[in-house]
DOVEX-519175 format. One record per atom (N, C-alpha, C, O, CB): residue in three letters; x, y, z. Coordinates in steps of 0.05 Angstrom, whole numbers, plus 32768, in hexadecimal, padded with zeros to 4 digits. Atoms other than C-alpha are relative to their C-alpha. Glycine has a CB too. Layout:
// DOVEX-519175
ALAXYZ ...
***
This chain:
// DOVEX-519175
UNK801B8003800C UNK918D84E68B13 UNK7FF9801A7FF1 UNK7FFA80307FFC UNK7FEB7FFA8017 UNK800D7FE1800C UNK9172851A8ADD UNK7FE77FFF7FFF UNK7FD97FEB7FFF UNK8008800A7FE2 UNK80157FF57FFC UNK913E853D8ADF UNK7FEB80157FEA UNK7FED802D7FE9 UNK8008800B8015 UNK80057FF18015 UNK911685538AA7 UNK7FDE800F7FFD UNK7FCD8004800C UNK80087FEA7FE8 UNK80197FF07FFA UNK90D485858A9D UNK7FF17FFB7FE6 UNK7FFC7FFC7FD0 UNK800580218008 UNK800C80018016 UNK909C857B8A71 UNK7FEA80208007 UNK7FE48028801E UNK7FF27FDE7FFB UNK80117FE57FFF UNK906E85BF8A65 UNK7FDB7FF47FFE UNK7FCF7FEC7FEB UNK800B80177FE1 UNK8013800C8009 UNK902E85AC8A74 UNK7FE380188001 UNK7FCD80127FF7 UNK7FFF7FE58011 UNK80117FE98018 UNK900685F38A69 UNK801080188013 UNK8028801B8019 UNK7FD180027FFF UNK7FF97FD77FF8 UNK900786408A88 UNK7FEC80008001 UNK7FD87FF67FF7 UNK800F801B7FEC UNK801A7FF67FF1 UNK8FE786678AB7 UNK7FF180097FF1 UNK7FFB80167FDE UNK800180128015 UNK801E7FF28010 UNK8F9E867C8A9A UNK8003801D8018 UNK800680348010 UNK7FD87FE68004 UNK800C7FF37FE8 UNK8F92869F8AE1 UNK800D7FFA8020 UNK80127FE38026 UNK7FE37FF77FFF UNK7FEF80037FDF UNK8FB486A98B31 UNK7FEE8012800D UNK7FEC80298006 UNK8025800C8005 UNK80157FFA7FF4 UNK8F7C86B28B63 UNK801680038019 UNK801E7FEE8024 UNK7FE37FEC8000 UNK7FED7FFD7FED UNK8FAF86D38B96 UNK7FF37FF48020 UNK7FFC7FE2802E UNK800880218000 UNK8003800F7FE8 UNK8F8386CB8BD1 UNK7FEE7FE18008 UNK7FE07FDB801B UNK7FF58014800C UNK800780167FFE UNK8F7486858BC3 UNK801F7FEE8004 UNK80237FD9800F UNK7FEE7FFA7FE8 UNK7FE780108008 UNK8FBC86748BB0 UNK80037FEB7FF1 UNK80127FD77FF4 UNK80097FF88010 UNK800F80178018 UNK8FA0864E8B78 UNK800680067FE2 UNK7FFD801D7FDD UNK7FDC80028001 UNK7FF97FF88015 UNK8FB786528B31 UNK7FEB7FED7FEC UNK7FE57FD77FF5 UNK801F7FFE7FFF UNK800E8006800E UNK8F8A86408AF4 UNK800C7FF37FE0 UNK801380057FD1 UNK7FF280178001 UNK7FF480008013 UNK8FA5861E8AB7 UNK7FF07FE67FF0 UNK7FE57FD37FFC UNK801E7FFF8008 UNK80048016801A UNK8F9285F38A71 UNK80117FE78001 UNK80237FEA7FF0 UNK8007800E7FE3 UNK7FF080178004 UNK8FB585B08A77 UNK80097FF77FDD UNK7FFA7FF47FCA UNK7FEF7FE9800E UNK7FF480048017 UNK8FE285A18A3F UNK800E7FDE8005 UNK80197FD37FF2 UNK8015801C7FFB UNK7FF4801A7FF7 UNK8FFC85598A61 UNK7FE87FF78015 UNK7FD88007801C UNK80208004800E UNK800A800C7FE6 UNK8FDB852B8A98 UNK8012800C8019 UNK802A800F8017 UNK80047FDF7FFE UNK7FFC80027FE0 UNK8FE4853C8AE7 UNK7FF87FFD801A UNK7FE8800D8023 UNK8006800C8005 UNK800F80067FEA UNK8FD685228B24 UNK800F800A8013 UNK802780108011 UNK7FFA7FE58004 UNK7FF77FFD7FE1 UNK8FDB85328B72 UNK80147FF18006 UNK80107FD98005 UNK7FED7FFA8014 UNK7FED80157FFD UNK9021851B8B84 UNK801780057FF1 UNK802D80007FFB UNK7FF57FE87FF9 UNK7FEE7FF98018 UNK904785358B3F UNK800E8019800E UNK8004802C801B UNK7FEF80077FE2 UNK7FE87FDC7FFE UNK9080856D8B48 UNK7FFB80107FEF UNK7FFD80087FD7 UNK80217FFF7FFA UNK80027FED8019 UNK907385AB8B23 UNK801580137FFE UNK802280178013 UNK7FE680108001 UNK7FEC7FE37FFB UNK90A285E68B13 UNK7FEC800E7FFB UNK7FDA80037FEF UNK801D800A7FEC UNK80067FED8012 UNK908486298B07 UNK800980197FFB UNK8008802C800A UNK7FEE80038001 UNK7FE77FED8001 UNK90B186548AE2 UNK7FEF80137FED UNK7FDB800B7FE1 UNK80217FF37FF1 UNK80097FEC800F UNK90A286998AC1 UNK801680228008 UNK802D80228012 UNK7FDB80018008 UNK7FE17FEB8002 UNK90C986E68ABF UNK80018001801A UNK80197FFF8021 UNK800180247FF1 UNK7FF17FFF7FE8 UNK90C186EA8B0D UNK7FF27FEF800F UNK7FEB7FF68026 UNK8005801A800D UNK8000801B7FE9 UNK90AD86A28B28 UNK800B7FEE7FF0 UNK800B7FEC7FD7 UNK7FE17FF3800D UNK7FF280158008 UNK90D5866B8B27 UNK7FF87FEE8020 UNK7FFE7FFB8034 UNK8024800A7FF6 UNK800A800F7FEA UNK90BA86358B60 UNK7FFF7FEA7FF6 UNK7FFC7FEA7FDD UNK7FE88008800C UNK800480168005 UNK90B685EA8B62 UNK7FF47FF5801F UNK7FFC7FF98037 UNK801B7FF37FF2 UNK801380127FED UNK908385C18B8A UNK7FE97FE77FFD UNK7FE17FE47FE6 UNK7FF18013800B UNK800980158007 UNK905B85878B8F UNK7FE080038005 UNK7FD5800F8017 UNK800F7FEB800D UNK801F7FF68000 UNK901085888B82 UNK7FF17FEE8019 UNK7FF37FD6801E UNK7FEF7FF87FDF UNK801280057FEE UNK8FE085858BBB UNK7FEF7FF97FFD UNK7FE47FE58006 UNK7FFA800B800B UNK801D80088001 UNK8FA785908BA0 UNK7FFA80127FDB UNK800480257FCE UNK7FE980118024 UNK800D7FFD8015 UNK8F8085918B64 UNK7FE880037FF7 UNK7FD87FF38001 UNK80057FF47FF7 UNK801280017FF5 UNK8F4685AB8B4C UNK7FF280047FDD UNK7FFD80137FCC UNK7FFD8014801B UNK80077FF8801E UNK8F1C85AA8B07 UNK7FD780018007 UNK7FC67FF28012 UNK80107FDF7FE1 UNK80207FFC7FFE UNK8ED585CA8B02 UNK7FF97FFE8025 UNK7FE57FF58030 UNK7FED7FE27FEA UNK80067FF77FE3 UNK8EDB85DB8B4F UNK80007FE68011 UNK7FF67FE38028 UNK7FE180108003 UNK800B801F7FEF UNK8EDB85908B63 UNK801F7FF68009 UNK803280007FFC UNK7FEB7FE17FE4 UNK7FE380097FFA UNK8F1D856E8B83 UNK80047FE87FEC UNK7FF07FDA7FE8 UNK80077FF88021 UNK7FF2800F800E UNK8F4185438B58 UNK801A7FF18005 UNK80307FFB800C UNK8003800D7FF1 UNK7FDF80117FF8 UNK8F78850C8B62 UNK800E80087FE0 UNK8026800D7FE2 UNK7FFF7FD18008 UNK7FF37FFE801B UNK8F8B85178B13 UNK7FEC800C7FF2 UNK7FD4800C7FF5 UNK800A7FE57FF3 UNK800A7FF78019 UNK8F81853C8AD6 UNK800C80047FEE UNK8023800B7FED UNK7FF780128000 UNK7FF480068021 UNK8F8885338A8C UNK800380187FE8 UNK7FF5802C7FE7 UNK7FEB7FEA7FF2 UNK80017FF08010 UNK8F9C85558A54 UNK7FE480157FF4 UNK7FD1800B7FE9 UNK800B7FF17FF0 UNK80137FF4800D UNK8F6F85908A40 UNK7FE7800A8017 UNK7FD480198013 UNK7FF67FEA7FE8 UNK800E7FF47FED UNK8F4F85978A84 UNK8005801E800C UNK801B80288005 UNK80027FF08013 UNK80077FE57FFC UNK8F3F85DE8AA2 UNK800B7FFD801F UNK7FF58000802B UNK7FDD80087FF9 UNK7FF680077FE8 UNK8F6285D18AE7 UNK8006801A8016 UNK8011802E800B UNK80187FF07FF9 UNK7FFA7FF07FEB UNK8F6A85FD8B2A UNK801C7FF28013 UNK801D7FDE8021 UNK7FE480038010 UNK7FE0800A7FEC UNK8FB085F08B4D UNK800680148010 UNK8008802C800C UNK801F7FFB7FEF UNK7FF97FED7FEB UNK8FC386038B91 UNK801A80037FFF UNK802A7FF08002 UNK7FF77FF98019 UNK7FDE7FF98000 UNK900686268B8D UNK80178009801F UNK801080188032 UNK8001801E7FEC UNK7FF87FF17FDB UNK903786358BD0 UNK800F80207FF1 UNK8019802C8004 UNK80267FE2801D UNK7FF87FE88008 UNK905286778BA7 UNK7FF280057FEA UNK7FE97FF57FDA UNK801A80037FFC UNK80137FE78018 UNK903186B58B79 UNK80067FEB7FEA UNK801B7FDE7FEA UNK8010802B7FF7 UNK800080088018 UNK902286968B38 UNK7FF980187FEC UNK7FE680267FF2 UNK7FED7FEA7FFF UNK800D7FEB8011 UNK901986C78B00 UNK7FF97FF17FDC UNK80057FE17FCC UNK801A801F8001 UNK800A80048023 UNK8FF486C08AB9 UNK800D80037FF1 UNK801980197FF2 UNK7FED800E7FF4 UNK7FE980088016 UNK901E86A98A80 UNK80167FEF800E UNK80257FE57FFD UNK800F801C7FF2 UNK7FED800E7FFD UNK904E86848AAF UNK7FFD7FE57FFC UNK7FE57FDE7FFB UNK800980038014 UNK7FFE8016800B UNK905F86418A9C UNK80017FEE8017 UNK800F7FF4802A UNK80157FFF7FEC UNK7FFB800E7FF0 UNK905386048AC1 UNK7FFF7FE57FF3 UNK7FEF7FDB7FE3 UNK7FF180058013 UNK7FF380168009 UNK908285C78ABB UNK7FF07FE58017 UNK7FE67FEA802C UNK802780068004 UNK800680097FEF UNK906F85848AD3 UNK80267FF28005 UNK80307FED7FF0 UNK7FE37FEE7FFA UNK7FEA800E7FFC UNK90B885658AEE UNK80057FE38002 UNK80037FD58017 UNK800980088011 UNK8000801D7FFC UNK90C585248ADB UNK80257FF98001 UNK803780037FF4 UNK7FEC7FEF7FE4 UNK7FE37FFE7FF2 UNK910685068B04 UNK80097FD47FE9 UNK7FFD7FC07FE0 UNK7FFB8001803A UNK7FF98017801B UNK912384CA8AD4 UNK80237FFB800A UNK802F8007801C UNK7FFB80137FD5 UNK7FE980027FF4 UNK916A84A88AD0 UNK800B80067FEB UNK802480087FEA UNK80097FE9800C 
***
């Protein structure tokens, strides 16, 4: 099975003691989707918990939204986050 990544924005902002990363949506994503997030020193892949736009929880969000994502490792500003889509 391959496995291919679409870019769907980069960190704005990493609220360390939230463990929450901040980013512009460039694609749709919902609770449930696999993310990577790669940059010069993170590289992590995990599946979204939780989502959050304008402070409110969210099952999904669309292109161009302002979104809060809870991360399980440091996120830093400018890294890139993939959504992973698994295909045949």
């Amino acid at each position: 099975m391959a496995v291919k990544e679409k870019k769907i924005g980069t960190i704005d902002h990493y609220y360390s003691h939230l463990g929450v990363a901040t980013l512009t949506l460039e694609d749709d994503i919902k609770v449930g989707d696999t993310i990577h997030v790669k940059g010069r020193t993170s590289d992590f892949t995990q599946k979204v918990e939780s989502l959050q736009v304008e402070h409110k929880d969210v099952a999904s969000a669309k292109k161009g939204d302002g979104i809060g994502l809870k991360v399980v490792d440091h996120g830093r500003t400018h890294d890139t986050v993939y959504k992973v889509i698994e295909g045949s």
